[in-house]
C-alpha positions in Angstrom: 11.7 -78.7 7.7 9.1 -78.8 10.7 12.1 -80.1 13.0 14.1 -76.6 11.9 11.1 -74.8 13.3 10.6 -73.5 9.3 7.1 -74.8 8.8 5.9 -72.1 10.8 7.9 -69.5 9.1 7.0 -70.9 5.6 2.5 -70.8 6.7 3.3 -67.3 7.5 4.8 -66.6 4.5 2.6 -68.4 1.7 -0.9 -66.7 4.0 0.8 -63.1 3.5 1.2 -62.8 7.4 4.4 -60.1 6.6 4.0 -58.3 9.7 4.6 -62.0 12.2 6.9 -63.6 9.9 8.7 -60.0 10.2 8.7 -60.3 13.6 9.4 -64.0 14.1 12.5 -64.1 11.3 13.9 -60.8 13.1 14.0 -62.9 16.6 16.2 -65.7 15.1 19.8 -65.9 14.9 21.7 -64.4 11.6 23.0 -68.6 10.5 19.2 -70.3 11.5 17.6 -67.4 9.0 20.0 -68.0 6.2 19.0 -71.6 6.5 15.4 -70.8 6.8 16.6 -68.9 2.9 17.7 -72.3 1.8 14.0 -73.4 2.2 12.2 -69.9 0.8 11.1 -70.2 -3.2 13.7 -68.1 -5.1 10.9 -65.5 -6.4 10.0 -64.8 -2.9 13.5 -64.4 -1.3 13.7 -60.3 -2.0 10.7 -60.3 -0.3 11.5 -62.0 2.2 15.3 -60.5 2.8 13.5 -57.2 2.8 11.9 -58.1 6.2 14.8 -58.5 7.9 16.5 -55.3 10.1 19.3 -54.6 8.2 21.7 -55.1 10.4 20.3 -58.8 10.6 20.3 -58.1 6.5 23.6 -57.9 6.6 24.9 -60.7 9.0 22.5 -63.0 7.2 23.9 -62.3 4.3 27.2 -63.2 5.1 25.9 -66.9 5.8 24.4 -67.3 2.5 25.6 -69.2 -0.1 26.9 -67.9 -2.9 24.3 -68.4 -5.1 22.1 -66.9 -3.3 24.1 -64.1 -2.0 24.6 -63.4 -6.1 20.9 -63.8 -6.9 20.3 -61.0 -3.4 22.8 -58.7 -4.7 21.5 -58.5 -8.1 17.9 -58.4 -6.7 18.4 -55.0 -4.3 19.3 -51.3 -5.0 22.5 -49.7 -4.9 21.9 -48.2 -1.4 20.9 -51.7 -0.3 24.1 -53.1 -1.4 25.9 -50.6 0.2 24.8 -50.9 3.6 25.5 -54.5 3.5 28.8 -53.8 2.2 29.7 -51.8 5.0 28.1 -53.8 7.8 30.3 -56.7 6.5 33.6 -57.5 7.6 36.6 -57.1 4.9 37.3 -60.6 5.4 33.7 -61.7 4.4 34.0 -59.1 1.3 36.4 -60.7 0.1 35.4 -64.5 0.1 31.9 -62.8 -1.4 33.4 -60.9 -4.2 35.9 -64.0 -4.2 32.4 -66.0 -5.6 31.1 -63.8 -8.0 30.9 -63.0 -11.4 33.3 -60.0 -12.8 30.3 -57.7 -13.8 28.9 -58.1 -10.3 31.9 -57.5 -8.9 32.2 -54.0 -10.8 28.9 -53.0 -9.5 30.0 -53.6 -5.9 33.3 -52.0 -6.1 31.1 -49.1 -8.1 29.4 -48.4 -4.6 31.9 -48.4 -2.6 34.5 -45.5 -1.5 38.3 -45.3 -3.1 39.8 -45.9 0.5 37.5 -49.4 0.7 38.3 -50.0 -2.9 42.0 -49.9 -2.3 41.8 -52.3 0.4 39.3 -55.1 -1.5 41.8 -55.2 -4.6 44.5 -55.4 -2.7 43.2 -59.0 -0.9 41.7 -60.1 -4.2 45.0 -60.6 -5.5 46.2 -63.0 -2.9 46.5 -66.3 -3.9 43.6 -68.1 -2.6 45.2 -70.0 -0.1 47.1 -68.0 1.0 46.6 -66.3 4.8 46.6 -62.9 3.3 43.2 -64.0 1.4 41.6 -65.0 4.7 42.8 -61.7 7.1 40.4 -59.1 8.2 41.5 -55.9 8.8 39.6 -54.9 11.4 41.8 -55.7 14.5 42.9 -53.8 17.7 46.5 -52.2 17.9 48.0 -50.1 19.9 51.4 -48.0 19.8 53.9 -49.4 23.1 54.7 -46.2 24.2 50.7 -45.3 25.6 49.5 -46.2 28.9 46.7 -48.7 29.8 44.1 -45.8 30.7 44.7 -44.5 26.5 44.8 -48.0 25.2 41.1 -48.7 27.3 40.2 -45.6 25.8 40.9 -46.0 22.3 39.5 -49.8 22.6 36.1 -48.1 24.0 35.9 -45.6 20.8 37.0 -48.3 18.0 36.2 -51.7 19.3 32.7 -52.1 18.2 33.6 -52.3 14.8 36.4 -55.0 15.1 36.8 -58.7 14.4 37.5 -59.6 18.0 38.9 -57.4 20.7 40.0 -59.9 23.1 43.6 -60.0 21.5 45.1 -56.5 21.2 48.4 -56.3 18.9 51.4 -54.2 19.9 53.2 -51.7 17.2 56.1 -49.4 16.9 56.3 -46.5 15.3 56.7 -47.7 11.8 53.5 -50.3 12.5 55.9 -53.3 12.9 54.4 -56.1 15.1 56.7 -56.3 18.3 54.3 -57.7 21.0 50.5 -59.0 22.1 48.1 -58.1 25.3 45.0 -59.8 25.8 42.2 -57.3 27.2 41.8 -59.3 30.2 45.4 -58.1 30.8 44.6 -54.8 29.9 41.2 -55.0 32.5 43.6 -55.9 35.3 46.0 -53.6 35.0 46.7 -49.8 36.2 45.8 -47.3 33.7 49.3 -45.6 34.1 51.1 -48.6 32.8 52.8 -48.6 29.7 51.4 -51.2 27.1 54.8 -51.8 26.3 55.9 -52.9 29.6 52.9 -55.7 29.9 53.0 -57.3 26.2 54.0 -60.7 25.5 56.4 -60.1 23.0 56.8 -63.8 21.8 53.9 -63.7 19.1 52.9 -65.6 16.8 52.4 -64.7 13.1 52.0 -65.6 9.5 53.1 -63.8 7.0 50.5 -62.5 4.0 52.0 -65.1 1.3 52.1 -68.4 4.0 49.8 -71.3 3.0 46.2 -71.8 4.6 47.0 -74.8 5.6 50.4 -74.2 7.5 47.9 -71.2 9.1 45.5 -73.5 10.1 48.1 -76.1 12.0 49.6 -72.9 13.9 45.9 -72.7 15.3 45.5 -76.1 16.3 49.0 -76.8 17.5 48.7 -73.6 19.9 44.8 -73.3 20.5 44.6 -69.7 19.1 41.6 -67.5 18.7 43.0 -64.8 16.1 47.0 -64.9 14.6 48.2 -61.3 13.1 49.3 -61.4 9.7 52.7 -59.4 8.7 54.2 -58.6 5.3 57.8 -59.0 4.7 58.7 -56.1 7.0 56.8 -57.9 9.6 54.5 -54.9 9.5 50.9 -55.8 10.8 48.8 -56.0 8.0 45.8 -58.1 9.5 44.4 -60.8 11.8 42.9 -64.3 10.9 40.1 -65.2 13.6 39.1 -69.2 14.1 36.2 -69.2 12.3 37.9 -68.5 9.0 40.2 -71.3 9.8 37.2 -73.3 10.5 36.3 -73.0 6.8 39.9 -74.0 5.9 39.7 -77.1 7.9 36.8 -78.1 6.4 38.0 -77.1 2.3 41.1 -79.2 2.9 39.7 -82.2 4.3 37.3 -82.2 1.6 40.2 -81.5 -1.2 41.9 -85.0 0.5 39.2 -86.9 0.5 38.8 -86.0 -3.0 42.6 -87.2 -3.7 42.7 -90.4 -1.9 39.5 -91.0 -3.7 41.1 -90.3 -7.1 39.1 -87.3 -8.0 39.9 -83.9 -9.1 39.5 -81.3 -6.2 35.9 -79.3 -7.0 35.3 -76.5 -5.0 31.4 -76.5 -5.9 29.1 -78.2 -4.3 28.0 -81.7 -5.5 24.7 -81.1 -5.7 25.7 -77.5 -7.8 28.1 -79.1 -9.8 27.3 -80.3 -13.4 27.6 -84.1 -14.3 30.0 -82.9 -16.8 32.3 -81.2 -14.4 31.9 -84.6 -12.3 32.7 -86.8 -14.8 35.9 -84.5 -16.3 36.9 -84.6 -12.4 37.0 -88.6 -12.2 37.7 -89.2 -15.9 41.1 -88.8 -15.5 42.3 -90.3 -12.3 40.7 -93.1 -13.8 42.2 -92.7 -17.2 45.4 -92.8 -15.2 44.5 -96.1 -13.0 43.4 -97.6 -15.8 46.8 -97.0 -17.9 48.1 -98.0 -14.7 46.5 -101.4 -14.5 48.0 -102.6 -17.4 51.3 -103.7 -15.4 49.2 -105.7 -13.7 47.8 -107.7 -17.2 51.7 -108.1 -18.6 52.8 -109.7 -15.3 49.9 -112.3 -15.8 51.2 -112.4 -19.3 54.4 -113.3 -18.5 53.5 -115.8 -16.0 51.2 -117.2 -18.4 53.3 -120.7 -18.4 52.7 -120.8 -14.5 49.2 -120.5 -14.9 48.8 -122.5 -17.4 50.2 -125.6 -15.4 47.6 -124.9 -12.6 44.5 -123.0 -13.7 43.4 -123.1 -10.0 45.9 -120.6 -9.1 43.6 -117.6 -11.1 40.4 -118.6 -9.0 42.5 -117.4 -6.3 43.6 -113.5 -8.0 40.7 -111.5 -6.5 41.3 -111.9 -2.8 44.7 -111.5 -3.3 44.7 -108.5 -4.7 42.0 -107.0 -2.5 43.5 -108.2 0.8 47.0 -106.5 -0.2 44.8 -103.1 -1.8 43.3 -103.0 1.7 46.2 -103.3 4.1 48.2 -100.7 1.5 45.3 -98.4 2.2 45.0 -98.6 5.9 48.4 -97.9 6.0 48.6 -95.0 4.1 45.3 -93.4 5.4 46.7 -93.0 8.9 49.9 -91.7 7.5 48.0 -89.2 5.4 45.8 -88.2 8.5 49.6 -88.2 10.9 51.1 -85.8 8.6 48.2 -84.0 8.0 47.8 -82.9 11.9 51.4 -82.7 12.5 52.0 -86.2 14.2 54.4 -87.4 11.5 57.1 -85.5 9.7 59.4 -87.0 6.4 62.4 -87.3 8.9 60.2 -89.9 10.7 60.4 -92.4 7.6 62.5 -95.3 9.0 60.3 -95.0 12.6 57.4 -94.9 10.4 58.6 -98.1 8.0 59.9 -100.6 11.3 56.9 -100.0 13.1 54.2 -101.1 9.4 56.3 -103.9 8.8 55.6 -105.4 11.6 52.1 -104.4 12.0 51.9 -106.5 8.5 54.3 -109.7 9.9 51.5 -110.1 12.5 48.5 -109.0 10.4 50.0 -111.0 7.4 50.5 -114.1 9.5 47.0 -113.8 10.9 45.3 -113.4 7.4 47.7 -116.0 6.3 46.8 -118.7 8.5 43.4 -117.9 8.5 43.0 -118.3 4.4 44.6 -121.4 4.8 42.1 -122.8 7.3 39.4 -121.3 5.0 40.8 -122.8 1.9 41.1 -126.1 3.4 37.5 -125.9 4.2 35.7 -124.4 0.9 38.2 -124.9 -1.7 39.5 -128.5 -3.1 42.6 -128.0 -3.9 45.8 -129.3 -3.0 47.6 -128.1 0.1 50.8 -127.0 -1.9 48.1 -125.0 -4.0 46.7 -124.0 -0.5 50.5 -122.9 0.9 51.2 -121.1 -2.1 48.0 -119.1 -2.1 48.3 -117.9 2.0 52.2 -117.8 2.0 51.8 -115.3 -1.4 48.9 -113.3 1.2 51.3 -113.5 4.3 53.8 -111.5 2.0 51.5 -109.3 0.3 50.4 -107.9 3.2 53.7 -107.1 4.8 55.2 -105.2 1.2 51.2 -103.8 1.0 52.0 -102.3 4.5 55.5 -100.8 3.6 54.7 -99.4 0.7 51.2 -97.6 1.8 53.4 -95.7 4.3 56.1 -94.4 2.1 54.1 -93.4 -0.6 52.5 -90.6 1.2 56.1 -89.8 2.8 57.8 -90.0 -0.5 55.3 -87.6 -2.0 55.9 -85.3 0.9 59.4 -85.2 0.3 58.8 -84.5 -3.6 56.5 -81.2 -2.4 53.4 -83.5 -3.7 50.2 -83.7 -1.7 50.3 -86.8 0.0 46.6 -87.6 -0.6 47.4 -88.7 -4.1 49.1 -91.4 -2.7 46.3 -93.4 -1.3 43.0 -95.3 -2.1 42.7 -96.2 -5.6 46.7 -95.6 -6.3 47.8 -97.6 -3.6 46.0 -100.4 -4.5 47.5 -100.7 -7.9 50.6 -100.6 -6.6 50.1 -103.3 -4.3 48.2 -105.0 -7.0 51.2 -105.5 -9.2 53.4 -106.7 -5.9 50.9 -109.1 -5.2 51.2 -110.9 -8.4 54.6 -110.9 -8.9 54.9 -112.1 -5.3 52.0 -114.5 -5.8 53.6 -116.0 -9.4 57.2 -116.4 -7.9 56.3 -118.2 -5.4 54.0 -120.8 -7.3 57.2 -121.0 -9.8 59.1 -122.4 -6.9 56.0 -124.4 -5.1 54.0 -125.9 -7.7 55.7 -126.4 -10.5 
């Protein structure tokens, strides 16, 4: 707390000093003050949210939580939900209003004007991961028919109140996107110059209904700051700036994560989420696994006359297992993370498959070798026993290998998530290949 500077903030606060903390809160930027909220005690947040300007209110605000931002709203007055309302941009309305209760939604939309109204309930229903739920309305365009001077002129009267003004969209008459100018363009150009004849007219776009996540690759692949969002007319219905797509990046690297470590996606917080919800999320991937697993007992079951004529081969399940679970996961973690950033596509399956297999002949012959060597060392048993046991591994690893990258491509194909192929899922799998491997080939060595 001291190293975030809030210590002070916090003295100033608990010895009534309203008037410096006023000052001191005002002089900080809008995200370092919401965190500074994180650290106030919940009775005296009002107080404290009532020292700040309201335009620093209002972009504050917007940083928040949403527990807090919900425990705020139903704190302040009517006009002081109002003014926040319209200091925010419609993009942040709508992931607020997106968070809250249905009562306290009511109330907001109660304060606000028809127009505004309109335009909230039209984003609330898109689908939530969709690029029309992440647009802002509050872009630049300009009709291709005015000149530079107009365009620099309108830009002067309406720009304050815009998302970002450094990309300026181009419309025709019926508001259909045909073009793009940057305002460093505009800047350098003659004010008689027709917008039209300066555009770039190869722009790109997302329509309302496209997936986040496709939105988010179009940023990355072409190092945008803002992409206009069309309906199907390809009429310009919005922008989506970075930092919304920031957000996105983050939510679906933490909803994979979450699938390769066989959990339910949560969109809570863990520390705001109950242990029931946490346990229903886990309970039934593992239900599944579990289910799963059983292949792996009726394989040993119908080996059992294998084992039975050399009980050391069981002493020697674990590491099998695990060494195949873990070269099946590396594999399909860095396919997950290719096809995630647009480094691997389906139709790149057989490239995909020559090159694993033999990563895993020369990993499987190194682990192979090397758990000989180790067995002849710690374990005493016979070197048939020994072959059998690092021959089985040499294998394992190879299938483990092939099979942890077509998972994830398989699943791609099937319009599955590819994270469900990985971790925990993977390794059962594998798990089952390694003892049918690992029992045929003592059938033909050691017995």
């Amino acid at each position: 707390m001291e190293e975030n500077g809030y210590g002070e903030l916090l003295a100033l606060l608990e010895q009534g000093k309203l008037a410096e903390l006023k000052q001191a809160l005002n002089e900080k930027n809008p995200p370092n003050i919401a965190e500074f909220f994180e650290e106030v005690p919940q009775e005296k947040r009002l107080l404290v949210f009532r020292l700040l300007t309201k335009d620093n209110g209002a972009d504050t605000f917007s940083y928040m939580d949403s527990d807090m931002q919900e425990d705020i709203i139903n704190a302040i007055t009517d006009a002081e939900m109002r003014h926040i309302m319209d200091e925010l941009s419609m993009d942040d309305v709508v992931d607020f209003l997106g968070e809250m209760p249905a009562n306290l939604v009511t109330r907001v939309l109660r304060n606000t004007d028809e127009a505004t109204r309109k335009i909230i309930n039209q984003f609330l229903n898109y689908p939530d991961d969709s690029a029309g739920s992440l647009m802002t309305i509050e872009f630049v365009q300009f009709h291709h028919d005015i000149t530079v001077g107009k365009a620099m002129e309108q830009l002067r009267k309406t720009g304050v109140d815009k998302e970002t003004i450094y990309n300026c969209y181009v419309v025709d008459s019926r508001r259909k996107l045909i073009g793009m100018i940057s305002l460093r363009t505009l800047l350098l150009s003659k004010d008689e110059t027709i917008v039209g004849d300066i555009m770039e007219e190869d722009v790109i776009y997302v329509h309302t209904l496209d997936d986040q996540e496709d939105t988010a690759a179009l940023f990355k692949k072409y190092g945008l700051i803002a992409l206009p969002v069309v309906d199907n007319e390809r009429r310009l219905v919005g922008i989506i700036t970075v930092d919304d797509i920031v957000d996105v990046i983050e939510q679906e690297n933490t909803e994979d994560i979450e699938k390769m470590s066989a959990l339910l996606p949560s969109e809570e917080e863990y520390l705001k989420t109950s242990v029931l919800t946490l346990a229903k999320n886990r309970i039934v991937w593992l239900l599944v696994l579990m289910v799963s697993g059983t292949l792996s007992s009726a394989i040993i079951t119908g080996f059992e006359s294998v084992l039975a004529s050399s009980v050391a081969l069981a002493a020697f399940f674990p590491i099998l297992m695990g060494t195949g679970g873990n070269a099946g996961s590396q594999a399909s973690t860095l396919i997950i993370r290719g096809m995630a950033v647009g480094e691997i596509a389906p139709r790149d399956v057989l490239k995909v498959v020559w090159k694993e297999l033999r990563v895993g002949i020369i990993a499987g012959t190194a682990l192979g070798v090397a758990n000989f060597i180790r067995i002849l060392i710690i374990n005493d048993v016979s070197y048939m026993i020994n072959f059998t046991v690092s021959f089985s591994m040499a294998i394992t690893v190879v299938l483990a290998k092939g099979v942890g990258c077509t998972l994830p491509i398989l699943a791609k194909k099937m319009h599955l998530d590819p994270a469900i192929m990985a971790g925990p899922l993977i390794t059962t799998v594998v798990d089952c290949l390694a003892l049918l491997i690992f029992f045929n080939v003592a059938k033909v060595l050691v017995l």
